[in-house]
C-alpha positions as CSV (number, residue, x, y, z in Angstrom):
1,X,73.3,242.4,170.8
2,X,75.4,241.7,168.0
3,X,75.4,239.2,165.5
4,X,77.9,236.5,163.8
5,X,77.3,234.1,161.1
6,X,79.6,230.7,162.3
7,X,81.7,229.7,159.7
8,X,81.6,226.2,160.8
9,X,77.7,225.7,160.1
10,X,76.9,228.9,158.6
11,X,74.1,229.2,161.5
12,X,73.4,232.7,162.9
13,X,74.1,233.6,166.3
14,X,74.1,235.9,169.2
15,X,76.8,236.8,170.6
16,X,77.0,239.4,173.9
17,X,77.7,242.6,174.4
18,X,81.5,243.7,174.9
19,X,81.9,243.4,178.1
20,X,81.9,246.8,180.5
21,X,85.6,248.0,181.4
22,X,86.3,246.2,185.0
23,X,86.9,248.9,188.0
24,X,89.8,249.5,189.1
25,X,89.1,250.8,192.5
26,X,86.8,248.7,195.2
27,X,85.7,251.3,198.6
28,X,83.9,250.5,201.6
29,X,81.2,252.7,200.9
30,X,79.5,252.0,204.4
31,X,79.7,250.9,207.9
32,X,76.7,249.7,209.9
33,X,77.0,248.9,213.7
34,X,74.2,247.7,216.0
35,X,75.2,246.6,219.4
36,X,72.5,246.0,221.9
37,X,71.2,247.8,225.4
38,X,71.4,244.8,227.7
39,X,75.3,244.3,229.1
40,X,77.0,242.4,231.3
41,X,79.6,243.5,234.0
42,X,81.9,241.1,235.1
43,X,81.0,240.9,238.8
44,X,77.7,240.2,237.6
45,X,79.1,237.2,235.4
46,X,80.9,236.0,238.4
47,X,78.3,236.2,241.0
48,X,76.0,233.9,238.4
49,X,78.6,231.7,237.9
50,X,79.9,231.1,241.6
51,X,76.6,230.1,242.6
52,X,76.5,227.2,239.9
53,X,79.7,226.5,241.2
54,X,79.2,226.1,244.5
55,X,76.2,223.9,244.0
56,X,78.2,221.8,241.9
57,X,80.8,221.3,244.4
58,X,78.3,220.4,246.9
59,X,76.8,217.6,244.7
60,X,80.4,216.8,243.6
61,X,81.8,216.5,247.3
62,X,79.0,213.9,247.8
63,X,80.2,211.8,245.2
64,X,83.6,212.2,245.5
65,X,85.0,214.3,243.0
66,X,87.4,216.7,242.7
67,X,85.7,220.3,243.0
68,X,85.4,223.0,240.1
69,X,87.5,226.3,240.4
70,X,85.3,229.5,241.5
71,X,86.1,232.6,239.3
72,X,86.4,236.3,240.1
73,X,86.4,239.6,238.2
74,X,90.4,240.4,238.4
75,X,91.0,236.7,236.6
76,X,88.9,238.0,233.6
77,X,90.5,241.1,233.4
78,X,94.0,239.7,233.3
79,X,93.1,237.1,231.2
80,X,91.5,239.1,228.5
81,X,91.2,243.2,228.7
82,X,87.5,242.5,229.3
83,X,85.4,244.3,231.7
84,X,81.7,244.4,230.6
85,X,79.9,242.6,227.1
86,X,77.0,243.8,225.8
87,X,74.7,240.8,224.9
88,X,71.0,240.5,222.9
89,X,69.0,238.9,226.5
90,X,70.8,239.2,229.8
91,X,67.9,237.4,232.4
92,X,68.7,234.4,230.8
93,X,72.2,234.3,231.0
94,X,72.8,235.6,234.9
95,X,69.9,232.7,235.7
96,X,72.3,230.6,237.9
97,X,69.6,227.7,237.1
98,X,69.5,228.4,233.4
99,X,72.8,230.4,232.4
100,X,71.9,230.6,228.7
101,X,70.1,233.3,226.7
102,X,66.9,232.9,227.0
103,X,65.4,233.5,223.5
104,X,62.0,232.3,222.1
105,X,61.3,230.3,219.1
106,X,59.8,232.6,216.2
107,X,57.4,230.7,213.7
108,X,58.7,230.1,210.0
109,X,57.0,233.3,208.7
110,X,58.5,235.8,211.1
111,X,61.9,237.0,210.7
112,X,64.1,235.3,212.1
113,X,66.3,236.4,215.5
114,X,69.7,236.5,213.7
115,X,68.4,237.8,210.3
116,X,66.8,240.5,212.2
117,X,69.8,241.7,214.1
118,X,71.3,241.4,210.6
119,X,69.1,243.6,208.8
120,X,69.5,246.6,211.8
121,X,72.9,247.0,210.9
122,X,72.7,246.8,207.2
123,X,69.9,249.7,207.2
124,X,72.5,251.6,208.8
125,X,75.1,250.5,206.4
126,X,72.9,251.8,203.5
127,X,72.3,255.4,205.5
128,X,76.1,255.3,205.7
129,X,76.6,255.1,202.2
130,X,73.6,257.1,201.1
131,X,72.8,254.1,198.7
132,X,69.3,252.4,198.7
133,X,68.2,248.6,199.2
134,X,67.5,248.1,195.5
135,X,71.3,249.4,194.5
136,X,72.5,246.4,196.5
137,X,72.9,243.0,193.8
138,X,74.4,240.1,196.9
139,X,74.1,239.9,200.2
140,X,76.6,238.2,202.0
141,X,75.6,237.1,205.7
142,X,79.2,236.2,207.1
143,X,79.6,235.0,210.9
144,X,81.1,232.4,213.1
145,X,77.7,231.3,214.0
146,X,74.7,230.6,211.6
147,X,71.0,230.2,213.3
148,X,69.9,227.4,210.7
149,X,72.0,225.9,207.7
150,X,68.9,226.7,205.0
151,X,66.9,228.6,203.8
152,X,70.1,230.7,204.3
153,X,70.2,233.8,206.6
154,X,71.9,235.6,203.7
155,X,68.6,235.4,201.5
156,X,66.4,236.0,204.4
157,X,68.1,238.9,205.3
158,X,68.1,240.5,201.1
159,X,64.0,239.7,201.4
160,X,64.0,241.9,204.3
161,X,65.5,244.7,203.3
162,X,64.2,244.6,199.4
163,X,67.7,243.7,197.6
164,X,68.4,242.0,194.2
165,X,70.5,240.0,192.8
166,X,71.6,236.7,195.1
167,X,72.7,236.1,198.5
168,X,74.7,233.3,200.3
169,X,75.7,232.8,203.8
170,X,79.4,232.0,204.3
171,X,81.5,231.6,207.6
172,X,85.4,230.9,208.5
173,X,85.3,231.7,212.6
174,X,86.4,235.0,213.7
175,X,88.0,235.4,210.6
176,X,84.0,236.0,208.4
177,X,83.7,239.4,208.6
178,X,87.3,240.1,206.9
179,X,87.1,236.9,204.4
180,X,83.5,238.0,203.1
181,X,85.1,241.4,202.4
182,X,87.7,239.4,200.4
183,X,85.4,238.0,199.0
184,X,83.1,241.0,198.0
185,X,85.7,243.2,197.0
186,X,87.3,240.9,194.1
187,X,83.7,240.1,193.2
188,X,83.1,244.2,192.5
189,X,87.0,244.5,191.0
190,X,85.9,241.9,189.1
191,X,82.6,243.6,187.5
192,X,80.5,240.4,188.5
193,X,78.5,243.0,191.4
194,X,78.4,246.5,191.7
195,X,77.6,246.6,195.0
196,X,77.6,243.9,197.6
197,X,76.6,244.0,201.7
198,X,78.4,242.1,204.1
199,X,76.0,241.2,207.1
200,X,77.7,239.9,210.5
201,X,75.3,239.5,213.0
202,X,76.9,237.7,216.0
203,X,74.7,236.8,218.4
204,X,77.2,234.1,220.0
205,X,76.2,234.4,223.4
206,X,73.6,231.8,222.3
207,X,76.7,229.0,221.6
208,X,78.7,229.7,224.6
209,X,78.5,227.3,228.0
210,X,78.2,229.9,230.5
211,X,79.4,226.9,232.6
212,X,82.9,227.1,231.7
213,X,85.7,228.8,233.4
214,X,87.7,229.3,230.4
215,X,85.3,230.8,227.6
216,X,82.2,232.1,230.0
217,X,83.6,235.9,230.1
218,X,85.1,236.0,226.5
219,X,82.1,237.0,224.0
220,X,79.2,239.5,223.4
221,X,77.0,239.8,221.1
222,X,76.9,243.0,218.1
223,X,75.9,242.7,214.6
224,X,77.8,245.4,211.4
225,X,77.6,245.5,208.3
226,X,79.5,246.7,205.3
227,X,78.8,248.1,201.8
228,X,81.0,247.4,199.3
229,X,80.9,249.1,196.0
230,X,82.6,250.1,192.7
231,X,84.2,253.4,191.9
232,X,84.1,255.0,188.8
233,X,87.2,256.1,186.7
234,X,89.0,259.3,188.6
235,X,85.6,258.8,191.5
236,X,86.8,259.5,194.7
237,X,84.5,259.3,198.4
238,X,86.4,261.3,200.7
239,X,85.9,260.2,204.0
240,X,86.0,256.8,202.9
241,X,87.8,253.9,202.5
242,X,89.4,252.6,199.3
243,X,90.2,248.6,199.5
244,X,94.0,248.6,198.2
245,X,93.8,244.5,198.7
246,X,92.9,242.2,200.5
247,X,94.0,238.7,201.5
248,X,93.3,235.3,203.4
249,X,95.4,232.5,205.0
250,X,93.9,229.3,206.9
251,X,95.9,226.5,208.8
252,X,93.8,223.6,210.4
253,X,93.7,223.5,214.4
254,X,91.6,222.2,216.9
255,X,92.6,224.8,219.4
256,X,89.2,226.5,219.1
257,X,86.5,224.6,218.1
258,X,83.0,223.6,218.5
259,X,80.9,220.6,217.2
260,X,77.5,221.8,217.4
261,X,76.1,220.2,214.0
262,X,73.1,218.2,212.8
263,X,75.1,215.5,213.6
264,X,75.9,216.0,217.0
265,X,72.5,214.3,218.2
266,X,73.6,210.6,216.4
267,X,76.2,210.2,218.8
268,X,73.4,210.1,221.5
269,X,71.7,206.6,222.8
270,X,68.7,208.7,222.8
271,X,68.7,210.7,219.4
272,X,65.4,212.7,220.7
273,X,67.9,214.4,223.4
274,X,70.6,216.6,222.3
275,X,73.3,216.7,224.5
276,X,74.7,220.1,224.8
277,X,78.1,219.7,227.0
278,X,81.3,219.4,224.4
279,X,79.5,220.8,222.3
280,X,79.9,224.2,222.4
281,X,82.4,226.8,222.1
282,X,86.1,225.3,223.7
283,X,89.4,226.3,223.0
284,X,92.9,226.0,224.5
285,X,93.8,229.6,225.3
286,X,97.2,229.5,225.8
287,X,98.0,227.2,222.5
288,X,95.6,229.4,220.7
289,X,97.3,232.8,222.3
290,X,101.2,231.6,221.6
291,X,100.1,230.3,217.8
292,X,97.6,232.8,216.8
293,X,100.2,235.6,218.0
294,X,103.5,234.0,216.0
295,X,101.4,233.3,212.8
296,X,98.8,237.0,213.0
297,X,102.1,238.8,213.3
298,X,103.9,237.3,210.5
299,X,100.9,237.7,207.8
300,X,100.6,241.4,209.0
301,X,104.6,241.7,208.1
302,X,104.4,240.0,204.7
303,X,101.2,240.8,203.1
304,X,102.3,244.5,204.3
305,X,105.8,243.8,202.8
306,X,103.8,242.9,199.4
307,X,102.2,246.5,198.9
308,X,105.9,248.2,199.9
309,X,104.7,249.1,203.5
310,X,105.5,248.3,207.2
311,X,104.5,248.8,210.1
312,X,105.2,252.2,210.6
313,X,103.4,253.2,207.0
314,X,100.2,252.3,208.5
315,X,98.1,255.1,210.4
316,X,95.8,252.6,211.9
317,X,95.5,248.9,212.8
318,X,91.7,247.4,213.5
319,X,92.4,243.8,214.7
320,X,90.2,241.8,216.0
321,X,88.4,241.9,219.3
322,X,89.6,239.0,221.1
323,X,92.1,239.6,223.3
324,X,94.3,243.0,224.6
325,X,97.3,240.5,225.5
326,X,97.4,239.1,221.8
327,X,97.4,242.2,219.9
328,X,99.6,244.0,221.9
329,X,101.8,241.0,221.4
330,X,101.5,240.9,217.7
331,X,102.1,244.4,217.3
332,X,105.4,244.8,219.7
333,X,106.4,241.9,217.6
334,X,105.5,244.2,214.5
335,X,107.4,247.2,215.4
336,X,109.4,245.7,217.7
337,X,108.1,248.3,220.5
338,X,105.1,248.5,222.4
339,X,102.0,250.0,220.4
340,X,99.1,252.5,222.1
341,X,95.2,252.7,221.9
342,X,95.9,256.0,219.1
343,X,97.7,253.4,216.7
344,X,95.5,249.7,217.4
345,X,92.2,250.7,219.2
346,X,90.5,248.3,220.7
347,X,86.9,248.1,222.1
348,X,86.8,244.5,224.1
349,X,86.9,246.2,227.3
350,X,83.5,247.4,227.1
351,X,82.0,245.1,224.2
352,X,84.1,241.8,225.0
353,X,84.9,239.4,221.7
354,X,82.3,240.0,219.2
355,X,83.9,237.3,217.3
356,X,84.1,238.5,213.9
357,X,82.0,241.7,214.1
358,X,85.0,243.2,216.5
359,X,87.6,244.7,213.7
360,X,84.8,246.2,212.0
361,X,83.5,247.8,215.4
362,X,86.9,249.0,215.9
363,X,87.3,250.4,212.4
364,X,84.0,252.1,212.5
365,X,84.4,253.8,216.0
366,X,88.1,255.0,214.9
367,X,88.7,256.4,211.7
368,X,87.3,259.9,211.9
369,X,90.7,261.4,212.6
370,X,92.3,260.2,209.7
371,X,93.8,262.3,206.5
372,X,93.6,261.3,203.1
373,X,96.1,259.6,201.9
374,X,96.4,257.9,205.2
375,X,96.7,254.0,205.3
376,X,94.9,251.4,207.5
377,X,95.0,247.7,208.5
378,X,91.8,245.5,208.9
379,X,93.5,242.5,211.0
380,X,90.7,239.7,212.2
381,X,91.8,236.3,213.5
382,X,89.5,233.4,214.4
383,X,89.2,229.9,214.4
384,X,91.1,227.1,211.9
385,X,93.1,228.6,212.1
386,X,92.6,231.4,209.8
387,X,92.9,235.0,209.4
388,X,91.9,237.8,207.2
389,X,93.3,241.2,205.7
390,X,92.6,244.2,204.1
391,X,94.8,246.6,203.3
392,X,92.7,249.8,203.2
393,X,93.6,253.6,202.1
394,X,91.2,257.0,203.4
395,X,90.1,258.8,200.4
């Protein structure tokens, strides 16, 4: 600690040390991925839901309305690339009386659902990066969904796995995984952490109505993680990923939305009954596809444009998980030609939307095959709208 003696008052005081030299280089240092056992096909989603169906309809012909559209297995694929979802409980969900998850209550001093799913892929994380719990100094628990506003999942989650430092919970849609890793990085660039984990457990099966045609077959559940860490002057981790920059954009839309909020229930004439329907998950899918596609395609030009790169510099695109249509879209747009698996792989065939936990899937499962020197694009898009970038470079 050094001392000064003010001229002002002639009082002694303490000043700080110099400050440390800032990094100059920010790397993924680890990947964590836990996707559960229990999956859904999508026969097995339409068989569940034709039945409500057609005991709506019933009930609905007797009173005169209109009835409700069946759905079929060919519709989901064409709509979306998906085929199958792996989800955290699947009895629940293909219950034609139920058609939720069915997932019990835990008491306040077990570890929660979400913050446990959390923690799975974090401890993988860690292995990844051969760093241990106590190196870590925040935790970040980013998602589109959080299981409770407070004590926050983020904190639960660094008590858990025996981390320092702070943690807060943060969420922007589809979009959290990639904005948290904006976040972290210029935090470490910036010297205020050393090393931070991003936790994205989705477990958004539990805020979907199973009920409706035009969301039912779109999400499954997975939980990553990523570490996030400094690198020393001339320190390189081959096989990993240096974060060249990163960078965020948000535009307000009530395309996608959902308003299931502590608020919800005051709108009720009985405010001891939560009413669920319009609640939950809804979007317009064709405004969303024709907007999202236009605006993901032209940030992915001009943030590129800002580094000196195109296209056609980057080895590998990981965008996010929502739709096959929409990124092949925003990449013909891109390179003005269409764009295979090798170039943007994508995993929502078998996984479905993970919501923001898909990029990082897609990163994690393919970037093996890439040489040093080679350059990649971390691309998620989500709810807002907003969407989130990272230009990243193998070491």
């Amino acid at each position: 600690m050094l001392r000064r003696t003010s001229e002002r008052d002639g009082h002694d005081f303490a000043l700080a040390a110099p400050p440390r030299q800032l990094p100059q280089k920010v790397c993924v240092g680890g990947i964590g991925v836990e996707i559960p056992q229990s999956s859904i096909s999508n026969e097995e989603l339409v068989e569940t839901f034709n039945i409500w169906v057609d005991r709506e309809n019933t009930a609905r012909a007797a009173r005169g309305e209109p009835p409700l559209p069946r759905s079929d297995a060919d519709f989901i694929v064409n709509a979306s690339g998906i085929r199958t979802r792996h989800v955290y409980e699947r009895e629940g969900i293909l219950d034609a009386e139920r058609m939720a998850p069915n997932i019990p209550a835990r008491a306040d001093d077990e570890l929660s659902v979400m913050a446990e799913f959390g923690v799975k892929a974090a401890q993988k994380a860690l292995v990844h990066a051969g760093a241990a719990a106590g190196d870590v100094d925040l935790v970040i628990c980013a998602a589109s969904h959080h299981q409770r506003p407070y004590p926050a999942l983020a904190i639960e989650i660094q008590q858990a796995l025996g981390t320092g430092g702070a943690a807060f919970d943060m969420g922007l849609g589809c979009s959290s995984a990639v904005a948290a890793l904006h976040v972290a990085a210029n935090l470490v660039r910036s010297g205020a952490h050393r090393k931070v984990l991003v936790v994205t457990p989705e477990l958004i099966t539990g805020h979907l109505n199973f009920r409706d045609r035009q969301t039912h077959f779109i999400f499954g559940d997975a939980s990553v993680a990523m570490l996030v860490e400094a690198l020393g002057e001339g320190e390189s981790r081959p096989g990993r990923f240096e974060i060249v920059d990163t960078r965020g954009w948000t535009q307000f839309s009530n395309s996608i939305r959902t308003n299931f909020g502590f608020l919800s229930r005051l709108s009720q004439d009985d405010v001891s009954i939560l009413e669920m329907e319009g609640n939950m998950i809804k979007q317009v899918g064709n405004k969303v596809f024709k907007e999202v596609t236009v605006a993901g395609h032209q940030f992915i030009v001009d943030f590129l444009a800002e580094h000196g790169h195109t296209p056609n510099t980057m080895r590998r695109f990981w965008l996010h998980q929502a739709n096959a249509r929409m990124n092949a879209m925003i990449l013909k747009l891109a390179f003005g030609k269409d764009v295979g698996q090798d170039r943007a792989p994508t995993v929502l065939e078998r996984l479905g939307n993970t919501a923001a936990a898909g990029a990082i899937i897609a990163l994690h499962e393919n970037h093996e095959d890439m040489h040093e020197g080679d350059f990649g694009l971390l691309c998620a898009f989500g709810a807002g709208y907003s969407i989130g970038g990272a230009l990243l470079r193998m070491m």
